[in-house]
C-alpha positions in Angstrom: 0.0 0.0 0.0 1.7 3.1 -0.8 2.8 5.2 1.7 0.7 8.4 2.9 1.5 11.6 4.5 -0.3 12.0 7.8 -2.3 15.5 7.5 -1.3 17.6 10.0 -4.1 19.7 11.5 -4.9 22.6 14.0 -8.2 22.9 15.5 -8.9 26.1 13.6 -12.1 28.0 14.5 -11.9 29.2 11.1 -10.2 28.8 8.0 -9.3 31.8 5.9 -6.7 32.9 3.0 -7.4 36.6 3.8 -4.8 38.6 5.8 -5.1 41.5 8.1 -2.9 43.4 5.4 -5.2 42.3 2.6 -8.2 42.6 4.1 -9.4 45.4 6.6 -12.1 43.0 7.9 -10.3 40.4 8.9 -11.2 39.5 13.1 -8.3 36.9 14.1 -11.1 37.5 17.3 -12.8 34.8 15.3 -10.0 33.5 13.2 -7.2 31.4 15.0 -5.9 28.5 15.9 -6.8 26.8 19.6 -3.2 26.1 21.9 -5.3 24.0 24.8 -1.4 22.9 26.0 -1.5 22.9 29.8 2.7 22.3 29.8 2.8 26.1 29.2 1.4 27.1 32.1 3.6 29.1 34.6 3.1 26.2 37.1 4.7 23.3 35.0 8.3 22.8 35.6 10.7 21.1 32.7 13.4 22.7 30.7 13.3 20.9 26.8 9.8 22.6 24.7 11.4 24.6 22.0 8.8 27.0 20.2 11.5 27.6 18.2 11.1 24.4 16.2 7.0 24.8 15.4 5.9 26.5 12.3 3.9 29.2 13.9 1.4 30.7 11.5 -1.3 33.6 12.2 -3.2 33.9 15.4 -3.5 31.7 18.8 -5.8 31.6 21.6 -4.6 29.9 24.9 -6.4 27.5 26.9 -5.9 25.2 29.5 -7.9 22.2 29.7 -10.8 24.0 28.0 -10.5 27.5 29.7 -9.3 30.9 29.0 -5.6 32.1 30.3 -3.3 34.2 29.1 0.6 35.2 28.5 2.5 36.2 31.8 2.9 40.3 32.1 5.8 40.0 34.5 8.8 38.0 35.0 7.8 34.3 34.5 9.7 31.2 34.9 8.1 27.2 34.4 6.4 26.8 31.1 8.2 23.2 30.4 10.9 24.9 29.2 14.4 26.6 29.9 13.7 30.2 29.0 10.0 31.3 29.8 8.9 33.9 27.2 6.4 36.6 28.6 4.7 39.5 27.8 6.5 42.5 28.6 3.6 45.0 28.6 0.1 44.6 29.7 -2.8 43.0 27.5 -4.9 45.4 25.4 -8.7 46.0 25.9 -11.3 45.5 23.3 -11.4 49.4 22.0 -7.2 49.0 21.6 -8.1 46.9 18.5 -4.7 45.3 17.3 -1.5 46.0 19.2 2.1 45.5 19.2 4.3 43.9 22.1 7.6 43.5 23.4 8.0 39.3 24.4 10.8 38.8 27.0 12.8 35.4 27.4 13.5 34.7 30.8 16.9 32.9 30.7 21.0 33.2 32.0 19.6 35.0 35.1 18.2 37.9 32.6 14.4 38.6 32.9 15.0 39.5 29.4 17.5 37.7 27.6 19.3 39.4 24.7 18.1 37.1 22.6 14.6 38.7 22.7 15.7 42.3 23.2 14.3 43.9 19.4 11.5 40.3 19.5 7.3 41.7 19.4 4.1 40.1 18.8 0.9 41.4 18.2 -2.4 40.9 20.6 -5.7 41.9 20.5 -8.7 41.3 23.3 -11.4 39.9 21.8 -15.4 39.7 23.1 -15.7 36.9 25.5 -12.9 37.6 28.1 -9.8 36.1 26.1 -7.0 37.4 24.2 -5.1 35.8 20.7 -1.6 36.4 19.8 0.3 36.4 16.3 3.4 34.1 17.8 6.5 34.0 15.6 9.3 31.5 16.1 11.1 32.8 19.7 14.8 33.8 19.7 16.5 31.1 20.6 15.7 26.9 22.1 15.0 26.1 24.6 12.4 28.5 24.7 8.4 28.2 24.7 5.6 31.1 25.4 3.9 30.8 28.7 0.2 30.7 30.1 -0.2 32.2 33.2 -1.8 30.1 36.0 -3.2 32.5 37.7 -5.7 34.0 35.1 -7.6 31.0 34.6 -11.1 32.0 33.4 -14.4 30.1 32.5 -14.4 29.7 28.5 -17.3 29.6 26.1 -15.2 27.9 23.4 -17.2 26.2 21.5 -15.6 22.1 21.2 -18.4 21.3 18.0 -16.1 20.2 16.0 -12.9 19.6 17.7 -11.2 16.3 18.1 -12.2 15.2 21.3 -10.1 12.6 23.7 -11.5 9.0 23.4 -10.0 5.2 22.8 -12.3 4.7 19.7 -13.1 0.9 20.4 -14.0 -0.9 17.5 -16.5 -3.5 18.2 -17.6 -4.3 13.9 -16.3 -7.9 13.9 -16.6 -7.6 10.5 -13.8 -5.1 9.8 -10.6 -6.3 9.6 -7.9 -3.0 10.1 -5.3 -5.3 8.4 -6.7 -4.6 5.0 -8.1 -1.3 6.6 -5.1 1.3 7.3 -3.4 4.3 6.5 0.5 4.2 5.9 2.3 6.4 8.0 5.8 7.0 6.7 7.6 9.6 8.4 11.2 9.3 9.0 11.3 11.7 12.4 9.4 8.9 14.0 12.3 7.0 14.0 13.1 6.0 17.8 17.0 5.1 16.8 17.8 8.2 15.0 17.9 11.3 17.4 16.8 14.5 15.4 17.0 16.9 17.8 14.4 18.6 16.0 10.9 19.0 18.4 8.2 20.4 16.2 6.2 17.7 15.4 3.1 17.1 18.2 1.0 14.5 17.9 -2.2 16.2 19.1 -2.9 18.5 16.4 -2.6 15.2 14.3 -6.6 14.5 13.1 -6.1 10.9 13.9 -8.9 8.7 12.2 -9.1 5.1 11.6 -6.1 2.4 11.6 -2.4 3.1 10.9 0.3 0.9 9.9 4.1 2.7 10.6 6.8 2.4 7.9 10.4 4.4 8.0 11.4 5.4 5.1 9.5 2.1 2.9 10.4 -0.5 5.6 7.7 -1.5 8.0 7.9 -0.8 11.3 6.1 -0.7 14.8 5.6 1.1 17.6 8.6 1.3 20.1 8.5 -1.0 23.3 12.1 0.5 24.1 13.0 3.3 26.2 14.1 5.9 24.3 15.2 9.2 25.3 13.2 13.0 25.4 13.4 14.9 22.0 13.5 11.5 20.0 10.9 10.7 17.6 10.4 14.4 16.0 8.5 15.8 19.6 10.0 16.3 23.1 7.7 13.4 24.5 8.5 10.2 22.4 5.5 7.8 23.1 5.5 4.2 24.0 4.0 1.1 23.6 3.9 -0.4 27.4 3.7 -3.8 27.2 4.3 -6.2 23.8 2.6 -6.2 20.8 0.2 -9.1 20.3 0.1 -12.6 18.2 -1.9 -13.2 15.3 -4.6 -15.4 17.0 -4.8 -12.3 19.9 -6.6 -10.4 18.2 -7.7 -6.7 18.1 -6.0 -5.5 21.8 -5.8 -2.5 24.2 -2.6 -1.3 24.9 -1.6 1.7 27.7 0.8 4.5 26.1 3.8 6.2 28.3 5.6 8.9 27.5 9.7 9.4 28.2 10.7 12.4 30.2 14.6 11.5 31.0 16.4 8.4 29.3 15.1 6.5 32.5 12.0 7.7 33.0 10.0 5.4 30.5 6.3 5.7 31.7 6.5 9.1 33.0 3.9 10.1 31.7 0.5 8.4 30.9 -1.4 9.2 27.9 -4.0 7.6 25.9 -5.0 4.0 25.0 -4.5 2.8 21.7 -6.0 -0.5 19.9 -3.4 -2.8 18.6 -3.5 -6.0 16.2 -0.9 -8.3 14.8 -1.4 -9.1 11.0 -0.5 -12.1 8.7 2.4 -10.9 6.9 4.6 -10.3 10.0 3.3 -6.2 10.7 0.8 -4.1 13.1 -1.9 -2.2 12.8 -2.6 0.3 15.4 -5.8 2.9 16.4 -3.5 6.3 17.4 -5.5 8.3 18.8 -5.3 12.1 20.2 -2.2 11.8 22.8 -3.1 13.5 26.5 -2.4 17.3 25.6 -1.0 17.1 29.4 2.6 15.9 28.1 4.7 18.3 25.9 4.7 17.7 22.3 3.8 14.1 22.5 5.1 11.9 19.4 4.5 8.2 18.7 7.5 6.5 18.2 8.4 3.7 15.1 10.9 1.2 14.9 12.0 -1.6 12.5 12.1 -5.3 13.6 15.7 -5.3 12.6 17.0 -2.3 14.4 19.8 -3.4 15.7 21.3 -4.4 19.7 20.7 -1.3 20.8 17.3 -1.2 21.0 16.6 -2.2 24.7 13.4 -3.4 25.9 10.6 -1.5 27.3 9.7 -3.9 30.1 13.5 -5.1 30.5 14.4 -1.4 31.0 11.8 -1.2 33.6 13.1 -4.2 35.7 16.9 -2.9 35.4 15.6 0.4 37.4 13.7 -1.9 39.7 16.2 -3.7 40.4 19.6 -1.3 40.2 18.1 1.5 40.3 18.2 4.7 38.0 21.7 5.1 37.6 22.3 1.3 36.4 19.5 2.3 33.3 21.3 5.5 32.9 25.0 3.9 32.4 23.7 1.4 30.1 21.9 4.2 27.7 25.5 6.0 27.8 26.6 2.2 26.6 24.0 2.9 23.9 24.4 6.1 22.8 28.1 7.5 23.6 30.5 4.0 23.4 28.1 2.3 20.5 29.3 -1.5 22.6 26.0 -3.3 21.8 27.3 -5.8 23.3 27.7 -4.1 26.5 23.7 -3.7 26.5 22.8 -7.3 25.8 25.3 -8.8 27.8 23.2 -6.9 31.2 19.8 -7.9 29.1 20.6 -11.3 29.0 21.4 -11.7 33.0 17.6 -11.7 33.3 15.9 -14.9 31.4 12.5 -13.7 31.8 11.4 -10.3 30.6 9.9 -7.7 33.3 6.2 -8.5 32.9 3.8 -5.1 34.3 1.2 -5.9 36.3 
């Protein structure tokens, strides 16, 4: 089946070609794109979400699980990220119509880091209690904008329309998702090739149906391995917890973890996903909407044939059980600084049964 580009969507309240230049009537108040990412809130603490790395394009409203907040006025720090980037000037009011601020970085003990010094964004208030921005790519990465915690206000965004968090069960004994699928071929998924490039979040993806994951032609599946943050073309590289399935299992339910460090597998929890083994030695997997919790969530691919490196999910898990962090954390500098594969499998194969999750 040939291979398909996954569409890449915002929710996007509505769609326009017109530009504020071009057209004098043109409200971003009702024409902009939704950023319901509770990681940028002032109150999240992590140091890896790069805004530099998304495309940013037109207007945003912030939201955090659903209701209005805005950027920080003052001094912020948090935000999942190492350089907190706030509004250095206060928010407009309706009447001020479209208007031009100063963003600061907070970063290298500087409120506002030189790398923002000649940086501005526009803002307008709009009816309704909320605000929308026009964000361009931040000076420098590790950087991200920020949501202020403490203006949390009731929203009246409207979710008709939206992709809305569910597991998507199919119960049609009649469809088979084997023959059913979309190829997803996209190379940054790759969970043994480190990017280092973090724009690509998995829950502006409009996920729909069955997938089946390729890299670059060759099949592949989703990662049972712990891999490290900023792999797999996001900062939150998602993972299968537990194995894939056999042919005569059927159509299962699998839990999905997110990486935060190289030892931190299941940090964070995200979504269900359906799962089936196929004849012909491949998956077929129901990805749906990843917890909009975790910062830029990707799911992760990997071939069968990868090679020594690729450690086990569950085997991972039982080496920090039993050694604790640190032993995990030598053996991914075995992995990814010395290359000795051998090193890896020769502390895999002192267990003889694989760490099973309860």
């Amino acid at each position: 089946m040939p291979a398909l580009s996954l569409k890449i969507v915002a929710i996007v309240c509505m769609i326009t070609a017109s530009t504020t230049a071009a057209n004098p009537g043109y409200d971003p108040c009702s024409n902009y794109t939704v950023l319901d990412q509770p990681w940028r809130a002032t109150n999240e603490s992590w140091y890896y979400a790069c805004d530099q790395d998304f495309e940013w394009s037109g207007w945003y409203r912030l939201l955090y699980h659903g209701m209005n907040i805005r950027m920080p006025e003052v001094c912020s720090s948090g935000c999942s990220t190492d350089a907190a980037v706030w509004l250095n000037g206060s928010h407009p009011q309706i009447q001020d119509g479209i208007v031009t601020r100063q963003i600061c970085g907070n970063a290298g003990g500087s409120c506002c880091s030189s790398y923002f010094s000649t940086t501005s964004i526009r803002v307008k208030a709009c009816p309704g209690n909320f605000y929308v921005y026009e964000f361009i790519k931040p000076g420098n990465c590790f950087s991200a904008y920020c949501a202020d915690i403490t203006t949390l206000s009731p929203s009246n965004f409207s979710t008709t329309g939206v992709i809305t968090t569910e597991t998507n069960i199919t119960m049609d004994s009649s469809f088979d998702p084997c023959y059913n699928y979309t190829a997803l071929d996209n190379y940054w998924r790759n969970a043994n090739a480190r990017t280092y490039y973090q724009g690509h979040d998995d829950t502006f993806a409009e996920w729909k149906g069955w997938y089946r994951l390729y890299l670059q032609g060759q099949s592949a599946q989703m990662s049972e391995w712990c891999v490290s943050f900023t792999t797999c073309g996001g900062v939150t590289p998602l993972l299968l917890r537990g194995s894939h399935p056999q042919v005569g299992d059927g159509i299962v339910t699998r839990e999905v973890t997110g990486s935060r460090w190289s030892y931190s597998c299941n940090y964070y929890r995200s979504n269900p996903i359906q799962v089936k083994a196929c004849p012909g030695n491949y998956y077929v997997y129901k990805l749906v909407k990843p917890d909009i919790s975790i910062p830029v969530p990707s799911y992760c691919a990997g071939t069968k044939c990868q090679d020594a490196r690729n450690v086990s999910f569950q085997t991972g898990v039982a080496l920090t059980a039993l050694f604790g962090s640190m032993a995990l954390t030598h053996m991914w500098k075995m992995e990814w600084w010395s290359g000795k594969s051998v090193e890896v499998m020769a502390v895999i194969a002192a267990f003889s049964k694989p760490f099973q999750f309860k």
